[in-house]
C-alpha positions in Angstrom: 0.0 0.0 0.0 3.0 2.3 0.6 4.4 1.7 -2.7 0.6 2.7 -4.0 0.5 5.4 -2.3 1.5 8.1 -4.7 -1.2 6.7 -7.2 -4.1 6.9 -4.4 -2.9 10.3 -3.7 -3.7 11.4 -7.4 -6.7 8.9 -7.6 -10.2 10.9 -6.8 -12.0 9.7 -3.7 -9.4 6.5 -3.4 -9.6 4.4 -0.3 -7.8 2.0 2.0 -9.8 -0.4 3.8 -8.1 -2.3 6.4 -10.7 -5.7 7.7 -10.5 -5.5 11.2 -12.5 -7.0 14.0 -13.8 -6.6 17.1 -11.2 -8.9 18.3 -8.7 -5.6 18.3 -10.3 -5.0 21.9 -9.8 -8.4 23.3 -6.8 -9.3 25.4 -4.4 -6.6 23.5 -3.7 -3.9 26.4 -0.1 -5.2 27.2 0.5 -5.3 23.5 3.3 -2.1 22.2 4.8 -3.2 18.8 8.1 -2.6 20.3 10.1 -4.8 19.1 10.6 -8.3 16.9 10.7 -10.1 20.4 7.4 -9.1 21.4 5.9 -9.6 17.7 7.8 -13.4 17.9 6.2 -14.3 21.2 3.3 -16.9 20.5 0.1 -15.8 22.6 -2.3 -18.4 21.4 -3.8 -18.2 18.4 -6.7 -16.2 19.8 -4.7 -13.6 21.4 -2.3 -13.3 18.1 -5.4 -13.0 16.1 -6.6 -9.9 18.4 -3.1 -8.2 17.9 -3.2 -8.5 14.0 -6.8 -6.7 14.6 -5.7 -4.4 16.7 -2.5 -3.9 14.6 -5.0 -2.8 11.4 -6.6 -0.5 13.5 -3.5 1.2 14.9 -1.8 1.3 11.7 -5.5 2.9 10.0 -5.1 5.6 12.8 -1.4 6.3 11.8 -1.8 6.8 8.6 -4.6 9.4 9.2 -2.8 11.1 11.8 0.3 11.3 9.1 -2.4 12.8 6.4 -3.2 15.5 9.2 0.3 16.3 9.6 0.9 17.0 6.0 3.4 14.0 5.7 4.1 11.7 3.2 2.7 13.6 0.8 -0.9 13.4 1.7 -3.1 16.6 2.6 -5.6 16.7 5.2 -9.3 16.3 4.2 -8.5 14.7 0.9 -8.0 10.9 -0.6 -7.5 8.8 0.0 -9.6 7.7 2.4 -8.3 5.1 5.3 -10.6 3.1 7.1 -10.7 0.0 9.5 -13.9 -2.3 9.3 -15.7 -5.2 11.3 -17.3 -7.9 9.4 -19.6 -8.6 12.2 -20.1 -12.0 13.5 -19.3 -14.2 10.6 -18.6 -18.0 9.8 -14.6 -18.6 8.9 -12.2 -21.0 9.3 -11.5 -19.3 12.5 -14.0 -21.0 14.3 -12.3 -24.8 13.1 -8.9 -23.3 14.6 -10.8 -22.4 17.6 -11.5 -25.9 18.1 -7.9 -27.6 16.9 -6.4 -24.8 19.7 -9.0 -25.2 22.7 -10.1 -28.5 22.1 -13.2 -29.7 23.7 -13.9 -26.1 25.3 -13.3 -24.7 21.8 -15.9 -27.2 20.8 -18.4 -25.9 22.8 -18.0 -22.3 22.5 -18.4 -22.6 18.2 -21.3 -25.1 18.8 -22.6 -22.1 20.9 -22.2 -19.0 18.8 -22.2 -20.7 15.3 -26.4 -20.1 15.0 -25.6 -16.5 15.0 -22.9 -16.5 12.9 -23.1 -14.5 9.4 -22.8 -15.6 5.8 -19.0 -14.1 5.2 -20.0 -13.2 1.3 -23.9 -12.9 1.7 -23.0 -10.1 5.1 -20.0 -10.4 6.4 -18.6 -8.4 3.2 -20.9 -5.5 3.5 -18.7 -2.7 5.8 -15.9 -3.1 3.7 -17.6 -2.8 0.7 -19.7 0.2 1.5 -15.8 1.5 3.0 -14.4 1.2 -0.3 -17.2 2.2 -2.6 -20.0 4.3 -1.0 -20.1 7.9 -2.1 -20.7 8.5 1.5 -17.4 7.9 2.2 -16.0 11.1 0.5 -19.2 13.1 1.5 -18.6 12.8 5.3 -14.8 12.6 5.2 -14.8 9.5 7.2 -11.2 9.1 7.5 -9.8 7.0 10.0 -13.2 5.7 10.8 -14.4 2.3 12.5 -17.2 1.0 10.3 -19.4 -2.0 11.6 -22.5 -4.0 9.7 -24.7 -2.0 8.7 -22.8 1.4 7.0 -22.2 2.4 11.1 -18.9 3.6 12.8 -18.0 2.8 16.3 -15.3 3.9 18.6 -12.0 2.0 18.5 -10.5 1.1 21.9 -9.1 3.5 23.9 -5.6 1.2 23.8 -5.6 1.7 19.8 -6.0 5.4 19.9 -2.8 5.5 21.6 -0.5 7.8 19.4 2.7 6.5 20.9 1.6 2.9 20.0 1.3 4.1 16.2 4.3 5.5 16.1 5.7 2.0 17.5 4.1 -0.3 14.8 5.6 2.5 12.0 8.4 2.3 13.0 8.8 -1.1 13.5 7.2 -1.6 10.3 9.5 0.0 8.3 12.4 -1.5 10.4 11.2 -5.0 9.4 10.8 -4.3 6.1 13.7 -2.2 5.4 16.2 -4.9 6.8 14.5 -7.3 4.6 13.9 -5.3 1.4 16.6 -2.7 1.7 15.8 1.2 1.4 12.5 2.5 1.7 11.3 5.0 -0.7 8.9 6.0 2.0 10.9 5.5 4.9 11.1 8.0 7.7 13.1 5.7 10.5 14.8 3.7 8.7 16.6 5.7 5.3 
């Protein structure tokens, strides 16, 4: 997306929709994308899953905060657009790994909550896809938002509106990737 960036920048009304989850709020408080050694330690798959969540949110909220600083190119009130959804309840894979990593208790818990559990294409799609292509997007601005079934925002957790905690998963972004890809053109830690 970084690479793209340029492109969205001179696209009209472009968008970047990070799929999120409610998960983001669930067991992620101690989590600070310090370093490698924290991102390496295995939490249970549950608890990793919440930090990947938590991690799309944070780096959604980093991005916009960079657009309202002027940086990177980007000018504030203006595409593209960057935006974090939640699916909603829906039926994955996830829930099998629930099972294969809790066992009998994992069992229980999908048997319990599967009833309610949405079609993935027929609703589970529908926040992201009014994210990237409603016109409401652009009319409202909603940059940086949180949107949830049906075409409704909600407030992030307080942990991911930490600014300090963006700043950590940039930079530790661009650390990763720069030791693995070499120089950054976009890079403001690591150049």
């Amino acid at each position: 997306m970084m690479l793209l960036l340029p492109i969205l920048i001179k696209t009209p009304d472009s968008r970047v929709v990070m799929q999120s989850s409610e998960f983001h709020r669930i067991n992620t408080g101690s989590v600070e994308f310090k370093d490698m050694d924290e991102i390496n330690t295995d939490l249970g798959p549950s608890n990793l899953y919440a930090r990947t969540k938590l991690g799309q949110v944070v780096f959604t909220r980093a991005l916009v905060q960079r657009k309202a600083n002027g940086e990177l190119g980007m000018s504030p009130g203006q595409a593209p657009w960057f935006i974090a959804t939640h699916p909603g309840g829906v039926s994955t894979g996830q829930q099998d790994q629930a099972v294969e990593a809790y066992g009998t208790k994992g069992k229980i818990g999908v048997k319990a909550v599967q009833p309610f559990m949405k079609d993935p294409v027929d609703e589970g799609c529908r926040p992201a896809l009014f994210a990237a292509t409603s016109e409401d997007v652009v009319k409202d601005k909603m940059d940086g938002e949180y949107v949830i079934p049906d075409r409704s925002t909600r407030d992030v957790s307080s942990h991911s509106k930490d600014e300090q905690l963006g700043e950590n998963l940039w930079r530790l972004t661009e650390q990763v990737l720069s030791e693995k890809l070499g120089k950054l053109p976009y890079a403001t830690f690591y150049v």
